[in-house]
C-alpha positions as CSV (number, residue, x, y, z in Angstrom):
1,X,-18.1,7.3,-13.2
2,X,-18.3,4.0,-11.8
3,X,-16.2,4.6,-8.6
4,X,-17.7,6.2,-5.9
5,X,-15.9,8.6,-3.8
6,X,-16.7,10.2,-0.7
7,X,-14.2,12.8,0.4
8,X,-14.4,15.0,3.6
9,X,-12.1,18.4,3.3
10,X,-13.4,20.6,6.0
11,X,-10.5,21.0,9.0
12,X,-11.7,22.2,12.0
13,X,-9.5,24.1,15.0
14,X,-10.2,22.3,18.3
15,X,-8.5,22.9,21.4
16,X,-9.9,22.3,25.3
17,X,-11.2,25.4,26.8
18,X,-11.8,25.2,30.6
19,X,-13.6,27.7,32.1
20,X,-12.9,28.3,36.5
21,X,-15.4,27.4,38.0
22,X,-15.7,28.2,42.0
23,X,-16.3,24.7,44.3
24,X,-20.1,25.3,43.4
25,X,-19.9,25.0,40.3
26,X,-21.1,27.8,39.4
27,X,-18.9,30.4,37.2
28,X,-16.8,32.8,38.6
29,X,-17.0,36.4,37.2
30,X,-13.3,37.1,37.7
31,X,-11.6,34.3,36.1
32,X,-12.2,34.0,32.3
33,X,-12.0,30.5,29.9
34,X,-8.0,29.6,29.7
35,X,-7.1,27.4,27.2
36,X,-4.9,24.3,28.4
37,X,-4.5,22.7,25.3
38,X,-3.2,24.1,21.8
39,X,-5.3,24.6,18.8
40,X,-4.8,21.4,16.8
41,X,-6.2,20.2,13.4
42,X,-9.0,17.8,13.9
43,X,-8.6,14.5,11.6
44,X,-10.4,15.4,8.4
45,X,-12.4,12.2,7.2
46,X,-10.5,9.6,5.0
47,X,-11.3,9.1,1.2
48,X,-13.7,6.7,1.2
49,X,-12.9,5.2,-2.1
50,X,-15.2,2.2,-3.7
51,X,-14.7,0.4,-6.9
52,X,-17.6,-1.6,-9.0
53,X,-16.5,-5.3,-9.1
54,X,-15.7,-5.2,-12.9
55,X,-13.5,-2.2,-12.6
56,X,-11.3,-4.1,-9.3
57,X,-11.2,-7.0,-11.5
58,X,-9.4,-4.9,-14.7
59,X,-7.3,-3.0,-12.0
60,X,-5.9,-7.1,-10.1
61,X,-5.8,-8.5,-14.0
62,X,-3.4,-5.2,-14.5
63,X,-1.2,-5.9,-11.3
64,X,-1.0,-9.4,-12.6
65,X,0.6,-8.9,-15.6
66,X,3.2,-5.9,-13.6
67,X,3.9,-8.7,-11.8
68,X,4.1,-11.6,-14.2
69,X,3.3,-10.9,-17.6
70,X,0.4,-12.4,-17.4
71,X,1.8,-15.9,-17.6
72,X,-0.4,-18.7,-16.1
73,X,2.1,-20.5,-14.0
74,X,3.6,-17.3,-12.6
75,X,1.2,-17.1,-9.9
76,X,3.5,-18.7,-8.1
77,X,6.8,-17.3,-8.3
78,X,10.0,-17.6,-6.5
79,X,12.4,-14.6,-7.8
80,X,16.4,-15.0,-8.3
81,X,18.1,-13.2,-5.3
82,X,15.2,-13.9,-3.0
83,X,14.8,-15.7,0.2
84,X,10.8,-16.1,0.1
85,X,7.9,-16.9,-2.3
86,X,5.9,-14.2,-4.4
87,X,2.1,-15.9,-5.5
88,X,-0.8,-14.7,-6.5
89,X,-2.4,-11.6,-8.5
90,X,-0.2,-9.1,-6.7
91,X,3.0,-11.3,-6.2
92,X,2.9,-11.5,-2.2
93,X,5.2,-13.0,-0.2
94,X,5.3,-16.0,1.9
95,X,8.0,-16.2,4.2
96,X,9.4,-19.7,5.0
97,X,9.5,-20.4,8.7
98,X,12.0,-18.5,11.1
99,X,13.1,-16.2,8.0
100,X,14.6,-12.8,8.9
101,X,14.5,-10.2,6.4
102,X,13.7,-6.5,6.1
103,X,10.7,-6.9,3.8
104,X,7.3,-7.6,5.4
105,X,5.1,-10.9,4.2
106,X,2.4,-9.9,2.7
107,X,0.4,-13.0,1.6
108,X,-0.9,-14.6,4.7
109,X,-3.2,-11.3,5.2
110,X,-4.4,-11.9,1.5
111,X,-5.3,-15.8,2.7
112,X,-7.0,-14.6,5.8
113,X,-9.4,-11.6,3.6
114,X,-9.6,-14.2,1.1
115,X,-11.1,-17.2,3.3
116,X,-13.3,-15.0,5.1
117,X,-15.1,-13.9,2.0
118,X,-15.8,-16.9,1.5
119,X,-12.8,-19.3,-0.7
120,X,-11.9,-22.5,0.0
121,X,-8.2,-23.2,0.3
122,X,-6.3,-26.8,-0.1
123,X,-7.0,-28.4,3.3
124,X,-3.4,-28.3,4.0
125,X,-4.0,-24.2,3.6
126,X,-7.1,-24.0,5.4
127,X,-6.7,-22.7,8.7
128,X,-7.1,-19.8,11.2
129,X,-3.3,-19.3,11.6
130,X,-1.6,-19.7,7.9
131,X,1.6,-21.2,8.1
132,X,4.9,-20.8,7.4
133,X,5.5,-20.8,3.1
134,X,6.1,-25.5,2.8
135,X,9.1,-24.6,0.3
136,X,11.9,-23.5,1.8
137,X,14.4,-22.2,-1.1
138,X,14.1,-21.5,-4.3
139,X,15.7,-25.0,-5.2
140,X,13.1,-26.4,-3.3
141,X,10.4,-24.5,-5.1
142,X,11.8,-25.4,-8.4
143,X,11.5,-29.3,-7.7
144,X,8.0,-29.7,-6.4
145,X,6.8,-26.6,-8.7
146,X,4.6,-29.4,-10.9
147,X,4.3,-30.9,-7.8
148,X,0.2,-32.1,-5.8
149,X,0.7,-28.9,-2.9
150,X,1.7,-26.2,-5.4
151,X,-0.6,-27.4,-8.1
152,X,-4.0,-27.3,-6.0
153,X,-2.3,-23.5,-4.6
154,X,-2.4,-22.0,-8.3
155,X,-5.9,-23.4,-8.9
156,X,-6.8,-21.8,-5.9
157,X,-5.3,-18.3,-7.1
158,X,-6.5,-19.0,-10.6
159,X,-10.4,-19.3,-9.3
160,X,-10.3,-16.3,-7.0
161,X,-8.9,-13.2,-9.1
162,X,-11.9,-11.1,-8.8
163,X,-11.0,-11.7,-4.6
164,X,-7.9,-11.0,-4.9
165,X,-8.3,-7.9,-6.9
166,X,-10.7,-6.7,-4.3
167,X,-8.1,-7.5,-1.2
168,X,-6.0,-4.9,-3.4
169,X,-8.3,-2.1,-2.8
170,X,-9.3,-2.9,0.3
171,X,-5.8,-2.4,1.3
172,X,-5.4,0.7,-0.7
173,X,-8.1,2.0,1.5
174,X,-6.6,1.5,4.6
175,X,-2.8,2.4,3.8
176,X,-3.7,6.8,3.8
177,X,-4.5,6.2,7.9
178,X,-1.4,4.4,8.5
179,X,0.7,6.4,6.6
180,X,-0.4,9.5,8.1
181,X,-0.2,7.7,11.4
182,X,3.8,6.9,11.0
183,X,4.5,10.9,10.2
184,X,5.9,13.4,12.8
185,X,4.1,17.0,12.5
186,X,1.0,17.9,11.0
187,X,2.1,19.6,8.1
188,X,3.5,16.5,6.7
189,X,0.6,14.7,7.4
190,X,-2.0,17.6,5.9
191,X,0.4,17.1,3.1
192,X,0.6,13.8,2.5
193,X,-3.2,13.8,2.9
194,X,-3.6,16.4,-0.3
195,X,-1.5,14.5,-2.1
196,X,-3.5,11.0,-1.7
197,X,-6.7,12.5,-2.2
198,X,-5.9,15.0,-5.3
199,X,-4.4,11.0,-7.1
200,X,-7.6,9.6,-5.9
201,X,-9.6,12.1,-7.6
202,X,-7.8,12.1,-10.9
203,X,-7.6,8.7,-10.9
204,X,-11.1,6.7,-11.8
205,X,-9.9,3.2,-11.8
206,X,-7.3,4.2,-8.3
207,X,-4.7,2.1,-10.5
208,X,-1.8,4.0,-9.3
209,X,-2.5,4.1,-5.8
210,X,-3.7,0.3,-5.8
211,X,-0.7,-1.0,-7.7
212,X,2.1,1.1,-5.8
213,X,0.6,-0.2,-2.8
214,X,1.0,-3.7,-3.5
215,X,4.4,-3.4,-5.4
216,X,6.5,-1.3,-3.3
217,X,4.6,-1.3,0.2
218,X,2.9,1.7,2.4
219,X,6.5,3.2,3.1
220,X,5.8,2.5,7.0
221,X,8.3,-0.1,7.9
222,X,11.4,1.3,9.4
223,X,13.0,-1.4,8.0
224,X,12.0,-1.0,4.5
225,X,14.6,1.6,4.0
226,X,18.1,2.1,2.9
227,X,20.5,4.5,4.3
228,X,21.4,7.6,2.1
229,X,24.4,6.7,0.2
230,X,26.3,10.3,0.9
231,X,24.2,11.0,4.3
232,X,23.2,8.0,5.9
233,X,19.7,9.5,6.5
234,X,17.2,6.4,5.7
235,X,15.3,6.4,3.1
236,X,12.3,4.4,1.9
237,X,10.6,3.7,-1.5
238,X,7.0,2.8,-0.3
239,X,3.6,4.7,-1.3
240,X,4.4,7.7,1.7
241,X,7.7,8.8,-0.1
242,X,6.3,9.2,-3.5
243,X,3.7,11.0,-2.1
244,X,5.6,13.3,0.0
245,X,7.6,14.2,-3.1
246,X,4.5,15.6,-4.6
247,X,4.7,19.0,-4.8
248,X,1.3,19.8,-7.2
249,X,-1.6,21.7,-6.4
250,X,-3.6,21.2,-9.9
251,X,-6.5,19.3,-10.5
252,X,-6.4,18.0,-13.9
253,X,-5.4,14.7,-14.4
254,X,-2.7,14.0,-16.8
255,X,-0.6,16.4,-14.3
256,X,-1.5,15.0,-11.3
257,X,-1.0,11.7,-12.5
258,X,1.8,12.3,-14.3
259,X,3.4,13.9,-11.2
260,X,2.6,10.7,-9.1
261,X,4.5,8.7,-12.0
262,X,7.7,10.7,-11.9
263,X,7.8,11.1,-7.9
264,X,7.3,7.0,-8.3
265,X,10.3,6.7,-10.2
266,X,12.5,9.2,-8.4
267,X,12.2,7.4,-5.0
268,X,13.0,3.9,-7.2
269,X,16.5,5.4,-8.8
270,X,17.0,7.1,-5.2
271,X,16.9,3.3,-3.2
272,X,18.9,1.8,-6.5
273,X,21.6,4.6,-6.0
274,X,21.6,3.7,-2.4
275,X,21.5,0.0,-3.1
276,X,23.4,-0.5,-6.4
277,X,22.6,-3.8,-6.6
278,X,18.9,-3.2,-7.5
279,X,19.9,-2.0,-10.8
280,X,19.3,-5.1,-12.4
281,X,15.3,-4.1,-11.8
282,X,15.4,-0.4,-12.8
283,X,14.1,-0.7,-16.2
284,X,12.1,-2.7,-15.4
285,X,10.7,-0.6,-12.5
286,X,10.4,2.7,-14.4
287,X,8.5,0.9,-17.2
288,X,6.0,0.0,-14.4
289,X,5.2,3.1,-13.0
290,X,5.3,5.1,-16.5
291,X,1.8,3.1,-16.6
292,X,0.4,5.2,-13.7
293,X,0.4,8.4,-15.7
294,X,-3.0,7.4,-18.1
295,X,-5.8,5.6,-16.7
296,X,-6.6,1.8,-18.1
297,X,-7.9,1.6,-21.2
């Protein structure tokens, strides 16, 4: 197999035994070690998970046509019913300046992995601090979209895929310690855990985990909820909720990956039902995460 994965699953108890100790510091026979502190799980090792070049490049060329349907020009994107721009492989966004909005930009991070490995942006692009998205609605898109700025942008996307594609994994990589950051007890977070690392192992190209990632976000973001249509409980759509509906213990792949597919699409039709409005995507949504239950051809 050409990924390499390095799991840890051993969970220790540690807790913080004191023993009393007279002023001397020398132990008293009378008074035996009390423990101060609860036994808690120690943090078990993340997945280490590592993908050969050509594999990261087949996964980003798979996101890109999620995303776009592979067409040339729809690297930069600027969707109907949206206040910000989607470019590149993985469609991030690019907020204009002083936008306010519940989703989180994703694209100058992308920039900022991108330049440091070594591309070379426009000039106008090419600094520490990445500004503010230069097109401010999508009528403004639409005008300079053939224009000298946007132009030189999709060149610059067009001649660093294989970058791009590994900025995908890299962020796969560090979504499990977030996720398990923004959870309240350790049960969940043992759970959510399993669940990441039994899609990890069934999965040798990580396309599910990669591509949910960068299409619906880590599930982190308070904001990046919608309240329960009957409840008014939040409820989010992002990589933690699909895998807290997991519910599997086998190993063998088409199950496990099959079961990420349908929790996928169960926390899509829950946000549409809670948002009606995002209806117009469903089919289109489903169709995208059916692809997660097979690994690329």
């Amino acid at each position: 197999m050409r990924r390499l994965i390095s799991i840890a699953t051993t969970i220790a108890l540690a807790g913080t035994i004191v023993a009393g100790l007279p002023s001397d510091g020398c132990a008293a026979d009378d008074q035996p070690p009390k423990l101060i502190s609860p036994p808690r799980p120690a943090e078990v090792s993340m997945p280490r998970l590592v993908l050969a070049p050509d594999v990261a490049t087949k996964v980003g060329r798979q996101v890109w046509r999620n995303e776009t349907g592979g067409e040339r020009d729809m690297i930069t994107a600027w969707n109907e019913a949206e206040d910000f721009m989607s470019l590149g492989i993985g469609h991030f966004i690019w907020f204009p300046d002083r936008l306010e909005t519940r989703f989180q930009e994703s694209f100058p991070k992308m920039l900022t992995f991108l330049r440091q490995h070594g591309a070379a942006p426009p000039s106008w692009l090419d600094r520490d601090k990445v500004p503010p998205c230069p097109w401010t609605t999508r009528d403004h898109f639409q005008r300079e979209f053939r224009g000298k700025q946007m132009s030189e942008l999709r060149a610059f996307l067009h001649d660093n895929v294989g970058l791009q594609a590994t900025y995908l994994v890299e962020r796969m990589q560090g979504a499990l310690p977030k996720i398990l950051e923004s959870l309240p007890t350790d049960a969940e977070r043992a759970h959510v855990r399993a669940q990441f690392i039994r899609v990890a192992a069934a999965s040798p190209d990580l396309y599910p985990l990669v591509d949910y990632i960068n299409f619906k976000g880590e599930g982190i973001a308070a904001s990046e909820t919608y309240p329960n249509i009957d409840t008014g409980v939040p409820e989010g759509w992002g990589l933690k909720h699909v895998l807290i509906e997991m519910k599997g213990t086998t190993a063998e792949q088409d199950a496990v990956l099959g079961e990420f597919a349908d929790a996928a699409g169960y926390v899509l039709k829950r946000r549409i039902r809670n948002n009606p409005p995002n209806k117009r995507w469903e089919k289109g949504w489903l169709k995208r995460v059916d692809t997660y239950r097979r690994p690329l051809p």
